[in-house]
N, C-alpha and C positions, 0 to 999 in steps of 0.2 A: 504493500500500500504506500509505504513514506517513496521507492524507488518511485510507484506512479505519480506522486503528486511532484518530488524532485524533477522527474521528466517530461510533466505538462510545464513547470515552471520554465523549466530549462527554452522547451519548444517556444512557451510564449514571450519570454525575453528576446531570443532570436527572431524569430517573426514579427516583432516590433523593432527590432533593429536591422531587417531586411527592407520593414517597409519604407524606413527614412533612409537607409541609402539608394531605395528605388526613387523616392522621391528628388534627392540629390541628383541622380543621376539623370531623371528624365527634367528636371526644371534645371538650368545651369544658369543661376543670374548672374552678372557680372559684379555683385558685392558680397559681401557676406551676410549671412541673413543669421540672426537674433529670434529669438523665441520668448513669448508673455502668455500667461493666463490671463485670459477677460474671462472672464463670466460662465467659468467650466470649459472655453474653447482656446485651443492652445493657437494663438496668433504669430504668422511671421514677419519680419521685418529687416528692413534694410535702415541702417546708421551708420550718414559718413558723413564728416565735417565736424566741427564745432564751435560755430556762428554762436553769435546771442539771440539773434532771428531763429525760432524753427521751422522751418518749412516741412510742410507735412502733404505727403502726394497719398489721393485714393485715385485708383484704379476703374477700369471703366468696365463693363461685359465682359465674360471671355477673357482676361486680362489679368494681370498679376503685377507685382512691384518690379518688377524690371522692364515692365513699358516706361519706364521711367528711365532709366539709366541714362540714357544722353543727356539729360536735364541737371538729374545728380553730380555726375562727372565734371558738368560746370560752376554749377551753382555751390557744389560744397568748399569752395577755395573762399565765399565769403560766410556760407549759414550752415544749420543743420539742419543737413536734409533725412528726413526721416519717411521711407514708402512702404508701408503693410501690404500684405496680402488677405483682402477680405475674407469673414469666413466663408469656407464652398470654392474657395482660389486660391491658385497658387501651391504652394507649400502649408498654408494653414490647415488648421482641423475644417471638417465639411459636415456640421451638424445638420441635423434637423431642425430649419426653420423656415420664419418668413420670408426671409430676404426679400424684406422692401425695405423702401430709402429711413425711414423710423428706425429699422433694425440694425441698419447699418450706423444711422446717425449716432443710437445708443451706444452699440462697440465704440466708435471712435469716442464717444465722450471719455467712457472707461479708460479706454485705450491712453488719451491723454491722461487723463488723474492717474495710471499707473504708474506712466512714465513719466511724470512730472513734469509735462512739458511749458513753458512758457513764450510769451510771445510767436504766438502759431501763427503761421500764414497759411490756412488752405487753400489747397491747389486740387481741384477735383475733374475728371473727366469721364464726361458723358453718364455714364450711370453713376459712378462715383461724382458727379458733378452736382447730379440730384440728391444723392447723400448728402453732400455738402452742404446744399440747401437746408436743407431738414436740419441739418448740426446748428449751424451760424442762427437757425430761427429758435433753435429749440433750447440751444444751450449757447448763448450770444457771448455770454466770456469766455467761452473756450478759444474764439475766433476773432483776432487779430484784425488781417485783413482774406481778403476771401477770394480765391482765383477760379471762375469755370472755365474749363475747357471745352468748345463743343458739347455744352451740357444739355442732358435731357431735361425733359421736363419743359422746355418752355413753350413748345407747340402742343396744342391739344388734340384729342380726337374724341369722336363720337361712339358714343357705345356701343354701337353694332362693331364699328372698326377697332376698338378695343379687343370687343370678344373675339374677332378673325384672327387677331394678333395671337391670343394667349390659344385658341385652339388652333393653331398653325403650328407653333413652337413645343416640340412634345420631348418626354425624358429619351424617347425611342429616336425617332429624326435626327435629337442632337447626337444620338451616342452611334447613331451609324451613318454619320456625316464621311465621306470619303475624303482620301487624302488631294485628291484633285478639287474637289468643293471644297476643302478647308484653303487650298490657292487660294480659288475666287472669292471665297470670305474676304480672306485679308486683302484682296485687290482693292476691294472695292472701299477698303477707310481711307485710302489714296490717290491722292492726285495722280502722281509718278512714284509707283514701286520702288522703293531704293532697296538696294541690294543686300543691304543687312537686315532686313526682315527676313530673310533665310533663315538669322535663328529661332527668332518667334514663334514660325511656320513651321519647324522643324522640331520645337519644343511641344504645339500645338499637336500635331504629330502622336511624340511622344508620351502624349499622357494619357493617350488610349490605354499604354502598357501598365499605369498605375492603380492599384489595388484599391481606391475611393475612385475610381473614373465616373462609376455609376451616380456617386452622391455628388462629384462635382457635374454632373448632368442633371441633376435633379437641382444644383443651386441656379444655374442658369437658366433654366426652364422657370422656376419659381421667380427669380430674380426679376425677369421682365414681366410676368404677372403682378411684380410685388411693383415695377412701376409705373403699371398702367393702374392697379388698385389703389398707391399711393402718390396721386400729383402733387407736384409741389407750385404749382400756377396761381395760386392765392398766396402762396410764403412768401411771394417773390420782390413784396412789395412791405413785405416785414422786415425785408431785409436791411440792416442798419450799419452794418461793415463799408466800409471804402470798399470797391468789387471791381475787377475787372475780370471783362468774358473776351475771351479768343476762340475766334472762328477761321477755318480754312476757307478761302475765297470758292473752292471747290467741294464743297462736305458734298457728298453722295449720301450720305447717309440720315443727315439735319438738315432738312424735313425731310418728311418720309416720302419716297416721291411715289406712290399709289393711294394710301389715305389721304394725304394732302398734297396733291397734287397741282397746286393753283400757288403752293407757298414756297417762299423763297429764301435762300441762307439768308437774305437782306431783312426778310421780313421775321425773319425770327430774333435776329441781331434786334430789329426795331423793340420785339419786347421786351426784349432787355432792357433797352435804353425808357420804354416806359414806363416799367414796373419797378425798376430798382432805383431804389432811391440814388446815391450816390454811386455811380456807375461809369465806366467806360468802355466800349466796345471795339475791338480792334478785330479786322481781319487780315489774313495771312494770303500773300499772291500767291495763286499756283499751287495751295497747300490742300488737304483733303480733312478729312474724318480724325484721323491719327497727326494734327499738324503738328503737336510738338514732338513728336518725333518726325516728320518729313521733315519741317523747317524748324529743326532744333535749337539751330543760331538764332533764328531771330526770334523764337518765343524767349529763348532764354533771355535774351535782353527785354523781351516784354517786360518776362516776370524779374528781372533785375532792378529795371526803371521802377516799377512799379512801386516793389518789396523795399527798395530803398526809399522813395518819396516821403 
């Protein structure tokens, strides 16, 4: 009996130390990633710099802290940059939840009181951008100044086109996406393809091979339910942060171009600039979906100008 319980022990140590070097293995971010407990879910993170400013990057759909890296790699020679992996992304744990912009705004609150962070600048994109939202309305001192990237939430839709959405998107669809449609995925949050999204794609790839693929398919499934069921188009004007929104002059992807079909990156830019109180709007030439990464330079001096004003 003690041999069998020794060698369940034995097995389930291993098996938990297989599945983080499979996770290693199949995510390769270009920092080193850090590990917290929020709220029973083991969160990961990137930390590098050490600014008096912290800068703090959420992640958008489909996405993890090292869509960030270009950004980090510049911006840490003056702040601290600090990029999690939501939970359901990444390297983090992939619980059982909502994942709408509310669930995510609460982790990050956590997330900062754990780590004591001060003087935050968030920087959120696209679905981490409506997180963002949620945060900066729901818990206003946590948040400094407040950066969306191509952030959702600010065009609306009608609730038939809601419902096509969330019964379009299913745990099955996403988990037997092909490695040729995961291409065209990523093609399309770009203007012009740049060549180092080969690791992305290739990491995207790989995580078919990991042991929570399933519940990281179920958090993106749920994810975009969670914000279509959680808008933030009413917060938008509670907003009380200095804010600046960047758009790619070319998003393909902001506004939807089948639901809203008549609307335009301009016209969605325009909401911004009427609903947010203190605000500024800038777009990016030639940039798509993913611009701070297409046009890495010149967001990072966005968010430099900005962050220092």
């Amino acid at each position: 009996m003690l041999f069998f319980v020794f060698t369940l022990f034995i097995t389930t140590i291993f098996s938990q130390k297989s599945d983080k070097l499979m996770k290693e293995i199949i995510s390769q971010y270009d920092f080193k990633s850090h590990t917290v407990m929020i709220d029973s879910t083991e969160i990961s993170y990137i930390k590098e710099g050490n600014g008096e400013k912290t800068v703090l990057f959420v992640h958008g759909l489909s996405s993890n802290s090292d869509a960030w890296s270009k950004n980090i790699a510049s911006l840490k020679e003056k702040y601290t940059c600090i990029a999690l992996d939501l939970p359901g992304y990444g390297k983090s744990a992939k619980p059982e939840a909502t994942y709408t912009p509310s669930y995510f705004a609460e982790i990050l609150h956590q997330f900062i009181d754990e780590l004591e962070l001060k003087n935050v600048i968030l920087i959120g994109h696209s679905m981490g951008g409506q997180a963002s939202v949620k945060l900066a309305t729901t818990y206003k001192t946590d948040v400094q100044k407040l950066i969306l990237v191509a952030p959702a939430g600010l065009e609306q839709f009608s609730e038939a086109g809601a419902n096509m959405l969330k019964s379009f998107f299913t745990v099955d669809m996403v988990k037997n996406t092909t490695d040729a449609q995961i291409e065209k995925n990523y093609a399309l949050n770009f203007y012009a393809l740049p060549e180092d999204t080969s690791k992305m794609i290739e990491d995207r790839k790989r995580i078919k091979l990991a042991s929570d693929f399933n519940a990281h398919c179920t958090a993106i499934v749920n994810s975009i339910s969670g914000m279509l069921n959680d808008p933030v188009f009413n917060d938008l004007e509670h907003i009380k942060q200095k804010t600046l929104v960047v758009f790619g002059n070319k998003d393909m992807l902001i506004p939807n171009r089948y639901l809203n079909p008549t609307l335009t990156i301009a016209d969605v830019g325009k909401i911004a600039s009427e609903k947010i109180e203190n605000v500024n709007v800038s777009f990016v030439e030639d940039a798509g979906h993913f611009v701070q990464f297409e046009k890495a330079a010149e967001v990072n001096k966005l968010f430099d100008q900005f962050i220092a004003n």
